[in-house]
C-alpha positions, -999 to 999 in steps of 0.1 A, spaced: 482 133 271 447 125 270 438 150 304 458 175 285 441 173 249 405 170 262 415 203 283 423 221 260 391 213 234 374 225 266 398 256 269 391 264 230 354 263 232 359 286 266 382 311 247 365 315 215 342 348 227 375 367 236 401 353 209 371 363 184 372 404 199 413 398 197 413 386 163 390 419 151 413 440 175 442 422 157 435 439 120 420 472 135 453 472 155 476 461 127 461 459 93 439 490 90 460 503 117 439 530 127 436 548 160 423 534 192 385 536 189 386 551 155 352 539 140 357 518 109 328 519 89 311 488 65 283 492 42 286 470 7 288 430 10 326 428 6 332 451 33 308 431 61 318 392 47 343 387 79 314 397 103 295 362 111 260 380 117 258 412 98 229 420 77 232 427 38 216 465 45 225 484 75 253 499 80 278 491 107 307 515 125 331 493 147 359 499 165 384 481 198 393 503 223 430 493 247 415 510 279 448 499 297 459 522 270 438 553 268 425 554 302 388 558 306 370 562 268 345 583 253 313 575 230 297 607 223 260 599 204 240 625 190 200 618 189 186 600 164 179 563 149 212 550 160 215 517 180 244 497 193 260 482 226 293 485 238 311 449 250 336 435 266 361 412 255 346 380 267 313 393 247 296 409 282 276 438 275 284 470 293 261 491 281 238 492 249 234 529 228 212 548 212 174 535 208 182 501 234 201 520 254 198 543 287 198 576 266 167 560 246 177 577 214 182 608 227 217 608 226 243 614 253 275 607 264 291 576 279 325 568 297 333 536 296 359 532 326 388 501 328 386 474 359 390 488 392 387 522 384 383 545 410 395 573 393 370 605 384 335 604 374 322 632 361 287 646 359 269 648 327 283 613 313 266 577 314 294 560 338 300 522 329 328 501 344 343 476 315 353 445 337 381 440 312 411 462 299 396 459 265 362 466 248 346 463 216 321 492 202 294 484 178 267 506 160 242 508 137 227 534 117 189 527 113 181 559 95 166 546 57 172 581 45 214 579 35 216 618 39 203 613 77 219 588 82 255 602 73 246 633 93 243 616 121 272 596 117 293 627 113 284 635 149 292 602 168 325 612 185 348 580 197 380 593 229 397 592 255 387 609 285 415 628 286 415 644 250 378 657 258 388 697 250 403 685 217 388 651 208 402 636 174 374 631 147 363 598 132 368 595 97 352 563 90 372 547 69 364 509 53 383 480 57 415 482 40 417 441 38 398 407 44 393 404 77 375 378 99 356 391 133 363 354 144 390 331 161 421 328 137 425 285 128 449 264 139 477 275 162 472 307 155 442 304 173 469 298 204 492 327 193 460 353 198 443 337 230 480 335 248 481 371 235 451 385 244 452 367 280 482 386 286 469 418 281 437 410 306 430 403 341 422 371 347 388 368 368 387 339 394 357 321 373 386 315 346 413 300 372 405 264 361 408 273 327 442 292 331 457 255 350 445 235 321 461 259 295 494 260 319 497 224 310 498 231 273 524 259 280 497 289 277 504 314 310 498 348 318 535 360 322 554 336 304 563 333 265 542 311 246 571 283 233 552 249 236 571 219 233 569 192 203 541 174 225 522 208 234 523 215 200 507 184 187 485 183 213 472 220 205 468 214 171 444 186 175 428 204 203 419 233 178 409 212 149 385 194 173 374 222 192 365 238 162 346 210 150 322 210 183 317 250 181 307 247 148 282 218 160 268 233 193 235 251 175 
């Protein structure tokens, strides 16, 4: 019991970077229920208080994009003060936009690929491989003039690949509910990182992690139905693995 409880505090603290993108994906997915990649927009207080690092002033278009789903995925950024990075779902960067990124504020277009794509890569697009099936998309819009800035918003275009001749338009809309860009608590916590692992390839840096959450009934392929001591064990796990995230500064 005590191999299995002290591997999973170390398999919370591992998973918290991808249950966190699940957990956002998790209310874009089911709570605003909006399309994939469809750019929801925050810009008051109340709308950014689930994002742990948000500033009170600019604001922010985000959106979780299923490439498993859509196939390869189009961000489509028109020039201007515009800056933002597109992610994986263990928090990797595959590409920053706009004034970091390689179009330099300029603007361009950018197909972010899924893992092992060998697929078509066509000219005129920035070509990034996403080592995961899932990727997060996060931008700012720097402009201080509003009327600027919602011009250039209007232009930023979020699709699949293959719905490039008619593309679907963003219409920004807020959150419709409290949400929290974080891991859930308790075992819910479980719940979305069994999830979310499912959905994902597992990379061979993450094998170790994979046979300690095996032991705590968390596999790729199987249900998650722990046992009365997997479940006790979990819970403590999570309480105390939250406890050390929140004192690792």
């Amino acid at each position: 019991d005590a191999m299995d409880f002290h591997g999973a505090t170390q398999a919370y603290l591992w998973g918290i970077p991808i249950t966190s993108f699940a957990n956002l994906q998790y209310y874009t997915d089911h709570v605003f229920k909006v399309r994939q990649g469809e750019l929801v927009k925050t810009t008051n207080r109340e709308q950014k208080l689930g994002i742990l690092t948000a500033n009170a002033t600019t604001p922010y278009i985000l959106a979780t994009v299923n490439l498993s789903e859509t196939g390869p995925f189009v961000v489509d950024l028109p020039a201007g003060a515009i800056a933002g990075m597109i992610d994986d779902f263990w928090q990797r960067p595959v590409t920053d936009l706009g004034l970091p990124g390689p179009d330099e504020g300029k603007g361009a277009k950018y197909l972010i690929t899924p893992p092992g794509y060998s697929g078509e890569k066509p000219s005129g697009y920035a070509v990034f491989e996403s080592p995961t099936n899932n990727i997060f998309i996060g931008i700012r819009l720097l402009d201080a003039d509003q009327e600027v800035a919602d011009a250039l918003q209007a232009k930023v275009g979020t699709y699949a690949y293959r719905d490039r001749n008619d593309p679907p338009k963003n219409t920004f809309p807020a959150p419709s509910a409290q949400y929290f860009f974080g891991p859930p608590r308790g075992m819910a916590y479980w719940e979305r990182l069994h999830e979310i692992l499912n959905r994902e390839v597992v990379a061979e840096r993450d094998r170790l992690f994979m046979a300690m959450l095996k032991r705590v009934g968390i596999e790729k392929g199987r249900p998650f139905d722990p046992d009365e001591r997997q479940k006790k064990l979990l819970e403590e796990a999570a309480f105390v693995g939250e406890a050390m995230a929140k004192a690792n500064d």
